[in-house]
N, C-alpha and C positions, 0 to 999 in steps of 0.2 A: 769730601767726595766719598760718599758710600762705596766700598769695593766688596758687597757681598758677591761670593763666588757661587756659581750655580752651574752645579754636573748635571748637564745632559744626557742622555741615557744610560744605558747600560755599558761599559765597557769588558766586553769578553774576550781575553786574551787564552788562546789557549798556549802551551809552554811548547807545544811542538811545530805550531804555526807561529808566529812573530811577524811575519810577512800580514798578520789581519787588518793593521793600522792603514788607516787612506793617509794619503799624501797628504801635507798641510795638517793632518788633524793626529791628536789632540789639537784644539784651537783656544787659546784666550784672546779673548776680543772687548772692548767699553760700548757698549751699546745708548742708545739717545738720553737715557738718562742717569749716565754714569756708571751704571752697572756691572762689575765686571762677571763677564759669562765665558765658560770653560764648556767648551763642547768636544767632547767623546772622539766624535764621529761625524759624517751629514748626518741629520735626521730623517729620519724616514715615515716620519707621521709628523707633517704641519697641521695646526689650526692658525689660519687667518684671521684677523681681526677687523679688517679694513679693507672696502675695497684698493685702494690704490696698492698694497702691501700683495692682495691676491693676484692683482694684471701683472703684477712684478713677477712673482712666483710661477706663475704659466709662461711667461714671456722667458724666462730662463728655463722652461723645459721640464718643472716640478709638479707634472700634472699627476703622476701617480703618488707623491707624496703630499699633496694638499690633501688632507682629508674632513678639513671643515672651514667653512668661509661665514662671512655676515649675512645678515639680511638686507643689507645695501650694495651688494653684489651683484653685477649684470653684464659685467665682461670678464674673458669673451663667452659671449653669452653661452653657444654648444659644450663648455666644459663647466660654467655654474650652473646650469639647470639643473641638473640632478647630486651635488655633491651638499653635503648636512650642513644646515643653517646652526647659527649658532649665537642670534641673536643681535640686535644691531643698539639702538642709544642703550636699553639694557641687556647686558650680556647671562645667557644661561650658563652659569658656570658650570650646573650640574653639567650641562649637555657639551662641555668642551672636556669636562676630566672625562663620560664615560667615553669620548674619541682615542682616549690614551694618549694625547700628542706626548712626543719628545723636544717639539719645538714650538711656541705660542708665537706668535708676533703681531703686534698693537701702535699705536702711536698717541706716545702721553699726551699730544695736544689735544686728542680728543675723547684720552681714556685710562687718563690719571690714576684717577681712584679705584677704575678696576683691574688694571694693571697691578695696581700697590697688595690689590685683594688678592690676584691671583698666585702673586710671587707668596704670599702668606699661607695661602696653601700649597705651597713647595713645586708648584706649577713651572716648567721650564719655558720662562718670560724671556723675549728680545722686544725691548724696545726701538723702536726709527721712527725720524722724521724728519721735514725738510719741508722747506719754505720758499726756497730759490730752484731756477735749475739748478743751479750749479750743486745745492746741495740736494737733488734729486740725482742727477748723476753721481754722488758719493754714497746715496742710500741703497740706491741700486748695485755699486762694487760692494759694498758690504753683504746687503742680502747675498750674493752670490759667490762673498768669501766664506760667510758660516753655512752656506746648505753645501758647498764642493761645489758652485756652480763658475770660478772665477774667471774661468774662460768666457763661456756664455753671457757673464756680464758685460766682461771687456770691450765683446763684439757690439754688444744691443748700446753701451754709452759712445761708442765709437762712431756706430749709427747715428744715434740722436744730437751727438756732436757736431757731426756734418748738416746733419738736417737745420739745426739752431744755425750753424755759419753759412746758411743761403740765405736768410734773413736781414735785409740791408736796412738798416731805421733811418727816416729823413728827418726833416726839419723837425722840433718837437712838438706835438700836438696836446694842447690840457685834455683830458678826458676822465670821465666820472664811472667810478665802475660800483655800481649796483648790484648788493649779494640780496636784498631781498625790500620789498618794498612797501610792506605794513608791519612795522614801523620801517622806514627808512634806514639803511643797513651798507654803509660804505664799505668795500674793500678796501685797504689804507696798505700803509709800509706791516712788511712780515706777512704780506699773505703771497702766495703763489703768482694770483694773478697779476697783484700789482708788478711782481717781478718779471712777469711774462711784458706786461703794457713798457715798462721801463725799456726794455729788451729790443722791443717794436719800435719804440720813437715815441712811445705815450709819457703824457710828462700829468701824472694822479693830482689832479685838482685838492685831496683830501690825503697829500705827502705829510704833510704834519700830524697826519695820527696815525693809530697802530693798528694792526688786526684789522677785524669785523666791526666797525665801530657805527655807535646810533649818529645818524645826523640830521640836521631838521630839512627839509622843501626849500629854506629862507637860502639856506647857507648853500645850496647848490645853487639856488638860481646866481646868488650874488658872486657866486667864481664861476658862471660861464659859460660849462663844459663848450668846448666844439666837439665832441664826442662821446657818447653813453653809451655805453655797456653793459650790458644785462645780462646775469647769472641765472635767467630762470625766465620762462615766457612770459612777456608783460608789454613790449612796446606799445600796443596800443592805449595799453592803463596810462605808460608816461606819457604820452604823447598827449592825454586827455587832462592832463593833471591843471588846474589854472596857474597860466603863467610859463606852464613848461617850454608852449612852442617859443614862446620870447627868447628862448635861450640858443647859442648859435647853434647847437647839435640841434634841438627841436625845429626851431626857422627852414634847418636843411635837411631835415627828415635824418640826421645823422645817428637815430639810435639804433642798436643790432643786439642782438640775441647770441651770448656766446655758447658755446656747445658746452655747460656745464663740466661735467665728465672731466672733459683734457684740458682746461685750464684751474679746477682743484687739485686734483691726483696728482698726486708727486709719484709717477710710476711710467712707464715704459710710452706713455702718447703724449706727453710732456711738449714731445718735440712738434707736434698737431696743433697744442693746443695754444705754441708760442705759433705757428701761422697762424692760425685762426685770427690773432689778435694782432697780427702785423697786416693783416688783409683787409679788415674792418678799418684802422688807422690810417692807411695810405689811399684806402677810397675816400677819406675823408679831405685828403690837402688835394 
């Protein structure tokens, strides 16, 4: 396990003040991929890397300290319109050093290697991420233990806790969930949304694989779905596909169009975007 240490900003101690220190901080903390990081202080200059990492960061009240986001960034929309891009599949790195952040935060699941680049130029790197709610609700007490925010988390998982336990799942329903559909693109175990359909009563026709996985036309018809679920506007294309309506979600017109956004984002509408997918399900039985 890597424990390289990484001091976050500046600590100015003056000898006649001592009272400068925040509560909680100095902080050591192991961020998502091992990493152990040593923080000063809150930071006061974020750069986001993600959106779900940015809705997080506003949702805890860090609007004046976000000072750069991605270019997949769209909520909430009135506080990303005008705050610095900073690049999205590739990241400007030039344009994230001259922001100064004191705090960087990314998600190695979808930025590895720029992650690893940035920590190599001595960029102050937090790693998160999270696959389940349950471990969205721990990414979220975290972001909000390293920025000072741990209150404001508490409240916002406290929320989204409640909101997931009004959710009652019935009988189990198979259902196929569609992240993208040239080439053919399963959402399987370890993705969010599969965690969200589990959640709901949906029992993933394509549990025996992992991720985002290719799968061929043959292999959905022949499990069934009584329910599709679509990551991105397309019903009409499935519905058109040969062979598709034969299948019991197509026979009963049972495909739906999930609200993208809240059922990827491991961040603060998590708990949206497990209704979303409890409501498409139970219209189904």
């Amino acid at each position: 396990m890597r424990r390289t240490a990484l001091w976050i900003g500046l600590l100015v101690l003056v000898a006649s003040a001592p009272s400068a220190a925040t509560p909680d901080f100095p902080l050591t903390v192991r961020d998502a991929e091992g990493v152990i990081v040593v923080l000063a202080r809150p930071p006061a200059r974020i750069v986001s890397l993600a959106p779900s990492v940015t809705e997080t960061l506003f949702a805890l009240g860090l609007d004046r300290e976000v000072v750069g986001i991605s270019d997949a960034d769209d909520h909430p929309a009135e506080r990303v319109r005008d705050r610095p891009r900073i690049g999205g599949v590739v990241l400007n790195i030039e344009r994230i050093t001259a922001l100064r952040p004191d705090l960087v935060v990314g998600v190695p699941s979808l930025q590895r290697d720029a992650l690893a680049r940035l920590r190599g130029l001595r960029l102050p790197v937090f790693a998160v991420d999270a696959a389940t709610f349950d471990e969205t609700l721990a990414l979220i007490r975290t972001l909000g233990r390293i920025t000072g925010r741990s209150v404001q988390a508490g409240r916002l998982v406290a929320g989204l806790a409640a909101r997931a336990g009004e959710v009652r799942p019935g009988p189990p329903v198979s259902v196929y969930i569609e992240a993208w559909g040239e080439p053919l693109l399963a959402a399987a175990r370890a993705t969010l949304v599969d965690d969200l359909a589990r959640r709901a009563g949906g029992r993933n026709i394509f549990a025996d694989l992992r991720g985002y996985a290719p799968v061929s036309a043959e292999a959905v018809l022949a499990r069934d779905p009584h329910v599709i679920l679509l990551m991105y506007p397309g019903r009409g294309t499935v519905l058109a596909r040969p062979g598709w309506r034969a299948t019991a979600a197509g026979g009963s017109g049972r495909v739906y169009e999930l609200p993208t956004a809240l059922v990827s984002r491991p961040g603060p509408r998590v708990a949206e975007g497990l209704t979303a997918v409890a409501r498409y399900l139970y219209n189904a039985r």
